[in-house]
C-alpha positions as CSV (number, residue, x, y, z in Angstrom):
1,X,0.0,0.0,0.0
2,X,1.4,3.6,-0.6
3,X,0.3,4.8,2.5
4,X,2.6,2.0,4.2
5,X,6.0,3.6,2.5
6,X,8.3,5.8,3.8
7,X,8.7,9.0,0.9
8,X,11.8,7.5,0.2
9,X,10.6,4.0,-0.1
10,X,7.8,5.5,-3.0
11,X,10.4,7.5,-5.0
12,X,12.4,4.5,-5.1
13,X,9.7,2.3,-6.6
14,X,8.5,5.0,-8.5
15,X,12.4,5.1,-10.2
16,X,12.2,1.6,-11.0
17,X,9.1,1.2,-12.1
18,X,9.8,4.3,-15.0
19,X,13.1,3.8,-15.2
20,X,12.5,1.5,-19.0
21,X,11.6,5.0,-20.5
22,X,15.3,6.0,-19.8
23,X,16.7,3.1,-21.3
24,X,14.4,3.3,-24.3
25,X,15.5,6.3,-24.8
26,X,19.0,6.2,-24.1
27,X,19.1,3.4,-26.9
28,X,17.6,6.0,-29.3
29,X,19.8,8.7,-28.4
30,X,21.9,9.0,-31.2
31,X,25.4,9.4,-29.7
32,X,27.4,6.2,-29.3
33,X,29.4,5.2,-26.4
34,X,33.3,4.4,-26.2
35,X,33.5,0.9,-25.2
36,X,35.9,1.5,-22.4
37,X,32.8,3.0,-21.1
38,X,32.5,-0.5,-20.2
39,X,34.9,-0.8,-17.2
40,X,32.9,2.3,-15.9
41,X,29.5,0.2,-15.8
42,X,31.1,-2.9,-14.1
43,X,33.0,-0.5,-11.5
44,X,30.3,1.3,-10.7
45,X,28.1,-2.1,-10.0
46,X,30.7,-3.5,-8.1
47,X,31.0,-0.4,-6.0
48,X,27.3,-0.5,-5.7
49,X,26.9,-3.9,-4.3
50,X,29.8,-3.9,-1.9
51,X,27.9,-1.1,-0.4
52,X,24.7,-2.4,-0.3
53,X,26.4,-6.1,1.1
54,X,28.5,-3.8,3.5
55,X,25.4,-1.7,5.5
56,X,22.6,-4.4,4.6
57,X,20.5,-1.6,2.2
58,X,17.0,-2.9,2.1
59,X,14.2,-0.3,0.4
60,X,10.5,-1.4,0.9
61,X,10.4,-4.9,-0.4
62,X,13.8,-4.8,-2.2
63,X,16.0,-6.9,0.1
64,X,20.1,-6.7,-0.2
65,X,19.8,-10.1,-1.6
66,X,17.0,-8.9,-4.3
67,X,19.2,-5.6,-4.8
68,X,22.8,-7.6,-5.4
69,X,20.7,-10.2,-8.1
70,X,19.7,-7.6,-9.9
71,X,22.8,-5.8,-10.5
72,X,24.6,-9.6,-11.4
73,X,21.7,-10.4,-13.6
74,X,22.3,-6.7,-15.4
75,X,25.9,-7.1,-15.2
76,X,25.9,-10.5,-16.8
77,X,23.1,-9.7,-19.3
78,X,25.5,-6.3,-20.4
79,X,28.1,-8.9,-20.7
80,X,25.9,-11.2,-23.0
81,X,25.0,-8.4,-24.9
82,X,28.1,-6.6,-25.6
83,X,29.7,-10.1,-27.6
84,X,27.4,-8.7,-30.5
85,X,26.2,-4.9,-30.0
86,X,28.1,-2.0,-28.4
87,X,28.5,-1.0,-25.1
88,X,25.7,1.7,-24.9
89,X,23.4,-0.8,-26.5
90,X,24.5,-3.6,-24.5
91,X,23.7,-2.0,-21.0
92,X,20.4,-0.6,-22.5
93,X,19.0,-3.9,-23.5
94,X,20.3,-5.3,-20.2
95,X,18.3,-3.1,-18.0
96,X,15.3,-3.5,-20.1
97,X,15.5,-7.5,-20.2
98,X,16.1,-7.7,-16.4
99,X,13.1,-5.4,-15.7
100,X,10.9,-7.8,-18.3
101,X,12.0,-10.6,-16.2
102,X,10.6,-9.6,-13.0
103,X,7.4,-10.0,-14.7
104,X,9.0,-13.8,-16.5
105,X,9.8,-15.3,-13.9
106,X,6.7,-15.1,-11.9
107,X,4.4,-15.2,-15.0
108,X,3.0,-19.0,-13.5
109,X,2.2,-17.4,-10.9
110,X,0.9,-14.3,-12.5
111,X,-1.4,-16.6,-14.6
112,X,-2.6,-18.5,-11.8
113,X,-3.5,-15.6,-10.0
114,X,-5.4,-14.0,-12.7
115,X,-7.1,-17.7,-13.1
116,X,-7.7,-17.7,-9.6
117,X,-8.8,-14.1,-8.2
118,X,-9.3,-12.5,-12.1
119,X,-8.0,-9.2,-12.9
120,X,-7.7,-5.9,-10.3
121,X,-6.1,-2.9,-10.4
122,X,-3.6,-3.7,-8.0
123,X,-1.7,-6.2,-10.5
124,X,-1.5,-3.0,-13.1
125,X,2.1,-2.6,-11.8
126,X,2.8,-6.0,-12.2
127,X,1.8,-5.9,-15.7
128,X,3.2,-2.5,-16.0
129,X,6.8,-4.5,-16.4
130,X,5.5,-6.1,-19.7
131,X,6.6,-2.7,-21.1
132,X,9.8,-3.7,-22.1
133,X,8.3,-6.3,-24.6
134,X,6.3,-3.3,-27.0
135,X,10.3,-2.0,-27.7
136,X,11.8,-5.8,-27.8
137,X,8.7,-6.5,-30.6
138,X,9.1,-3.6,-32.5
139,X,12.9,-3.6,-33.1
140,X,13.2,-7.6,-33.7
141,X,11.9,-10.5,-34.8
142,X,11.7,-13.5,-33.4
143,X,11.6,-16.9,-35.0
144,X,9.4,-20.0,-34.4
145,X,12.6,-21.2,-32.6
146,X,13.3,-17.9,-30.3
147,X,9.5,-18.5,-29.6
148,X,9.7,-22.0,-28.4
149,X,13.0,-21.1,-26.4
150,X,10.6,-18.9,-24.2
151,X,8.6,-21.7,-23.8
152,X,11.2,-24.0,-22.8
153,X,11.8,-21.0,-19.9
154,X,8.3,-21.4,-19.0
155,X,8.5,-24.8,-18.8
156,X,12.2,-24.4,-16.6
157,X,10.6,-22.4,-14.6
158,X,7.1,-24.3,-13.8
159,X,9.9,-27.0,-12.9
160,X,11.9,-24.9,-10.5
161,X,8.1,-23.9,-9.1
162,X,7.0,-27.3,-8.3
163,X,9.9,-28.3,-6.8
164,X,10.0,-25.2,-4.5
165,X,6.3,-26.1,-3.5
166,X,7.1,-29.6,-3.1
167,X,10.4,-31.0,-2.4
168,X,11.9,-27.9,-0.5
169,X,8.8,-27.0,1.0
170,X,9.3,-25.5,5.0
171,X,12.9,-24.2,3.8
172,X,14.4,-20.9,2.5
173,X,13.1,-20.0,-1.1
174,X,15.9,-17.9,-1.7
175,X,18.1,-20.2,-3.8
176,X,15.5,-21.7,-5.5
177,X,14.3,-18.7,-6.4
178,X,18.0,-17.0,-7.5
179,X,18.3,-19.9,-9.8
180,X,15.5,-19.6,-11.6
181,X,16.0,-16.1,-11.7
182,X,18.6,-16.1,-13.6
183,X,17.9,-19.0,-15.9
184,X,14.8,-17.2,-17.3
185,X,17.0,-13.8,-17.8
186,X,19.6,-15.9,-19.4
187,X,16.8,-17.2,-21.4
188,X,15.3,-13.7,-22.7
189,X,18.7,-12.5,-23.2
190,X,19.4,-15.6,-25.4
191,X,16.6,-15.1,-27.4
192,X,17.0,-11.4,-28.1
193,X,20.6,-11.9,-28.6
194,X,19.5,-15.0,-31.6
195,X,16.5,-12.8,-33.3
196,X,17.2,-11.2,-36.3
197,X,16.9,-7.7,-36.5
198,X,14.1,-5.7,-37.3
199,X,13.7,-4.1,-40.9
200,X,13.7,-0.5,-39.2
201,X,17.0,1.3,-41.2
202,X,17.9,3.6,-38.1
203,X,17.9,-0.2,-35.8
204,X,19.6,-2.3,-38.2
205,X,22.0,0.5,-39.0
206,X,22.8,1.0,-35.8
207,X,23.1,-2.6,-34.6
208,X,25.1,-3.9,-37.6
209,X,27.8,-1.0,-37.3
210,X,28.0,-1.7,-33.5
211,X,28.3,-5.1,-34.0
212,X,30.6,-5.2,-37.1
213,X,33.1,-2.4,-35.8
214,X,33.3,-2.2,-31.9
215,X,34.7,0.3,-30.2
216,X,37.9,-0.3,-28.3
C-alpha cells in the first residue's frame, strides 16, 4: 500500500518502475558510447553492491539479496550483450531484459492468479513491467525457434516452481528462487541476442555497425 512507504521507499519504486523509458530512450539517443565505457558500468556495479552487502541496504520490499541479483543479472546480461552490439546498447537492453523478467519469472504465478482471483487494479504494476516487450517487438523479430525457447523457460521455470512447493517445502526459497532467476534472464537475453533484426533502417544500421566495428 502507498500509504505503508516511507517517501523514500515511494520514489524509489516510483524510479524503478519508469526507469524502461530512460533506457528506451538512451538506446535511441543518437550518440554512441566508447566501449571503455565499459569498465565504468562494471565499477560502478561492483561499488554499488559492496555497499549495499556492507550496510545491509533494504528499500520497501527490495532486500540486499533482491538488490545484489539484480545488479549480477544486469551485469551479466550487459556482458551477454556486448559479444554482438556496443556497449551503450549492451547495458540498455540489459536493464530493459532484467526489468521484463521480473514480470518472466513469476508469470505461473501471475497466470494463476489472474485464473484464480481475475484481474484488479492492483496487478497493473505487475503488468506494467510487460513494457519492455512493445520495444523488444518492435525492433526484432523472433523466429518460431526464439519463440519456443521462451517456452522452454516457462517450462524451466514451472519445474523450478513445483519443486520449490514440493520438495523444498518449509525451507528458505531464496536459492531456489535465485536460480531460476537467472535462468529465465539468461533465457530472454538468449533469445534477443539470436532474433534477427528488425527491418527498421535507423535499428539495423545501428546494430550492424555496432556489432561489425566495436569500439575499443
Amino acid at each position: 500500500m502507498i500509504a505503508d512507504k516511507t517517501p523514500f521507499e515511494f520514489l524509489f519504486q516510483f524510479l524503478v518502475l519508469v526507469q524502461p523509458v530512460f533506457w528506451m530512450y538512451l538506446y535511441d539517443w543518437d550518440h554512441g558510447f566508447k566501449e571503455w565505457y565499459k569498465w565504468i558500468f562494471y565499477f560502478t556495479a561492483w561499488v554499488c553492491m559492496c555497499g549495499i552487502i556492507i550496510t545491509r541496504f533494504t528499500v520497501g520490499f527490495y532486500t540486499s539479496v533482491i538488490l545484489i541479483e539484480n545488479i549480477l543479472m544486469v551485469c551479466l546480461s550487459t556482458y551477454l550483450y556486448n559479444q554482438r552490439w556496443s556497449i551503450k546498447e549492451s547495458v540498455c537492453l540489459a536493464f530493459l531484459t532484467v526489468f521484463l523478467n521480473s514480470f518472466y519469472w513469476e508469470s505461473i504465478l501471475h497466470g494463476a492468479e489472474l485464473l484464480q482471483y481475475g484481474f484488479n487494479l492492483g496487478q497493473l504494476v505487475q503488468y506494467w513491467r510487460l513494457v519492455p516487450l512493445v520495444f523488444f517487438l518492435r525492433r526484432f523479430k523472433f523466429s518460431k525457434d526464439n519463440q519456443d525457447q521462451i517456452v522452454y523457460g516457462l517450462m524451466l521455470i514451472s519445474f523450478f516452481m513445483f519443486i520449490r512447493w514440493t520438495l523444498f517445502k518449509g525451507l528458505s526459497s531464496v536459492p531456489i528462487y535465485t536460480l531460476t532467476r537467472f535462468c529465465a534472464m539468461i533465457t530472454l537475453t538468449k533469445t534477443v541476442i539470436e532474433a534477427t533484426l528488425s527491418h527498421n533502417p535507423v535499428d539495423s544500421e545501428r546494430l550492424h555497425g555496432a556489432a561489425a566495428t566495436p569500439q575499443r
